[in-house]
C-alpha positions as CSV (number, residue, x, y, z in Angstrom):
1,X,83.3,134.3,135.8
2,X,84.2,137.5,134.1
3,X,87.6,137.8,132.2
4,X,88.5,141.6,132.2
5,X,90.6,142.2,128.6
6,X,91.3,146.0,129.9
7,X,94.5,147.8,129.0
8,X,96.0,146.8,132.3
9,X,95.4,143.3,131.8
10,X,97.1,143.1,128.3
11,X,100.8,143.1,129.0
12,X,100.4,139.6,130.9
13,X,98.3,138.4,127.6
14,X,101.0,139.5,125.4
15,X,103.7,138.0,128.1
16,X,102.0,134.6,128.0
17,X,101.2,134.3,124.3
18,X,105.3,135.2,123.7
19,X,106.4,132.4,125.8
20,X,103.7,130.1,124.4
21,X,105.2,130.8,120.9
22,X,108.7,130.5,122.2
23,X,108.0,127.2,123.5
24,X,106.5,126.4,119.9
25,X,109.4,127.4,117.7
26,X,111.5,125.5,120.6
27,X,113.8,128.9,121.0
28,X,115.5,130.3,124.0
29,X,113.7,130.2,127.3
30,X,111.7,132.6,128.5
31,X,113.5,135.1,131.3
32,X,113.2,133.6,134.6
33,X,112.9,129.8,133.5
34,X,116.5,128.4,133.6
35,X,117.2,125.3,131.9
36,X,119.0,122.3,133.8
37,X,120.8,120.1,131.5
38,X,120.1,117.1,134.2
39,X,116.4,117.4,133.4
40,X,114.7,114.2,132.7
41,X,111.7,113.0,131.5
42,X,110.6,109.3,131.9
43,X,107.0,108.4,130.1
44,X,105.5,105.6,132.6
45,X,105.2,102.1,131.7
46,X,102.3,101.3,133.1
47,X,100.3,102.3,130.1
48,X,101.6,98.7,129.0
49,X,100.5,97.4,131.9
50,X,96.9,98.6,131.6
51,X,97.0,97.2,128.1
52,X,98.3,94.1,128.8
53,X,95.3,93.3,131.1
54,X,92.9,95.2,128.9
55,X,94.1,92.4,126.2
56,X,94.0,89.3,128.6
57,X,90.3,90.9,129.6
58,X,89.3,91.0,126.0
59,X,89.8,87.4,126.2
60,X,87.9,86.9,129.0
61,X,84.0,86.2,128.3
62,X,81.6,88.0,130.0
63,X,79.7,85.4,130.5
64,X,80.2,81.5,131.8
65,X,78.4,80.2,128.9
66,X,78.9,76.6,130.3
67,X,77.9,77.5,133.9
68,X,74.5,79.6,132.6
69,X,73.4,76.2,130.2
70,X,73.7,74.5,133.4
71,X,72.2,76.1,135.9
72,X,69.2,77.0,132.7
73,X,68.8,73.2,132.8
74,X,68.7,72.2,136.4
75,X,65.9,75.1,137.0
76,X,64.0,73.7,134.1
77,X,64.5,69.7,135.5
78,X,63.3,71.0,139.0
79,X,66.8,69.6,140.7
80,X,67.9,73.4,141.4
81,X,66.7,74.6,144.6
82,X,67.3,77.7,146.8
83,X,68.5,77.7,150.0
84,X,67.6,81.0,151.6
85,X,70.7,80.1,154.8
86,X,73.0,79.9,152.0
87,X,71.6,83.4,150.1
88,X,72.0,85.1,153.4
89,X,75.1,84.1,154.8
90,X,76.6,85.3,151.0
91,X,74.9,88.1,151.9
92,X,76.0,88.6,155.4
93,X,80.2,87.8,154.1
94,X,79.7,90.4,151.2
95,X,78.6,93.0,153.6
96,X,75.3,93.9,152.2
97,X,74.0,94.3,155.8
98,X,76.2,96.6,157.6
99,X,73.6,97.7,160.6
């Protein structure tokens, strides 16, 4: 991209930094821009939102500790077994296989 800073491209510079510094020093508004005193501006809420459940999720642990120790000790005592019906119909209801 090439930005062209010839004479004829000036005035518009000079036009956008005045309104940028207008809008700084919070005086009149630039010509063309009117001002309605009904203007409004609501900040959304939902930025609570996200960090109410970022919170509650910070509570959450990443990993079933309890569930992990048992499974750990069923594999090592033999009694856990795999049941290759049960991995593919998970499969099949998650749809890994789409065909």
């Amino acid at each position: 991209m090439r930005i062209d800073l010839t004479t004829s491209s000036k005035p518009e510079l000079d036009r956008s930094q005045a309104s940028q510094d207008t809008v700084r020093t919070g005086q009149a508004q630039p010509e063309g821009i009117a001002r309605n005193a009904n203007d409004v501006a609501e900040l959304s809420t939902s930025s609570d939102a996200v960090a109410a459940l970022r919170s509650y999720l910070d509570g959450v642990p990443d990993v079933r500790g309890q569930r992990v120790d048992s499974l750990r000790q069923m594999i090592a005592t033999g009694q856990f077994t795999v049941s290759p019906e049960r991995i593919a119909d998970g499969m099949l209801a998650d749809g890994a296989f789409t065909g």
